[in-house]
N, C-alpha and C positions, 0 to 999 in steps of 0.2 A: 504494500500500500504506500503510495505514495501523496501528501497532503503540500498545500501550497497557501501559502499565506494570499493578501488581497491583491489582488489583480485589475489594476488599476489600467482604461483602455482610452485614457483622454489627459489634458495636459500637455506633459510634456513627454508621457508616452504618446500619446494622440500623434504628435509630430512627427515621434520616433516611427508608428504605423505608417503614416502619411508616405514618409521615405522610403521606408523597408518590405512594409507589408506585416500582417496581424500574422503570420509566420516567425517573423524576426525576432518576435518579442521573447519565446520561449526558445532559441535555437540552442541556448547554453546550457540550460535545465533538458533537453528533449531527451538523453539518454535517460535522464534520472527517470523520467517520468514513462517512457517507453517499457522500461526495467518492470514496470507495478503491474500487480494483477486489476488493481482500481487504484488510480492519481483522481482529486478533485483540487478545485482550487474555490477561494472565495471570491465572488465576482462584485467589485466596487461599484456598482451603478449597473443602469440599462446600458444594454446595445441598441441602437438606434440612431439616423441621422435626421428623424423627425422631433415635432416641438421645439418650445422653446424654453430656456434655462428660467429659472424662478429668479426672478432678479432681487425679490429679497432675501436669498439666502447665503448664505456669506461660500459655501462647498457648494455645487452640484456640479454630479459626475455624467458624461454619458459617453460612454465605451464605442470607438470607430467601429463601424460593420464589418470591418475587415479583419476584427480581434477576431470572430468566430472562425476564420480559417484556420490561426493560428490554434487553436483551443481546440476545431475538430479534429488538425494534423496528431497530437500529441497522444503517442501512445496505441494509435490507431492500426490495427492490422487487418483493416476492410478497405 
């Protein structure tokens, strides 16, 4: 079993996606996480590139659609 702390998919990972791809994020952990009979991780926020941010809240997360590639690659043997 592999477990994974928050998995944050906007910011200044948002960027990082933007460049790389929602692949890139996990490419350094992807052994680890391949290795598990079940890897989860905790997902910071929606994924979505709809709505709009609450603008009185001081946080609001929402994870680039492209995270999901990254998160279905990991560990996947289908």
């Amino acid at each position: 079993m592999a477990a994974g702390g928050d998995v944050l998919g906007d910011r200044k990972v948002g960027d990082f996606i933007d460049h790389y791809g929602g692949g890139a994020v996990f490419a350094k952990i992807q052994p680890f996480l391949a290795s598990a009979q079940l890897a989860f991780v905790n997902l910071e926020g929606p994924i979505s590139d709809q709505g709009q941010r609450a603008a009185w809240k001081e946080y609001t997360f929402r994870a680039r659609p492209a995270l999901v590639d990254g998160l279905l690659r990991q560990g996947s043997t289908w």
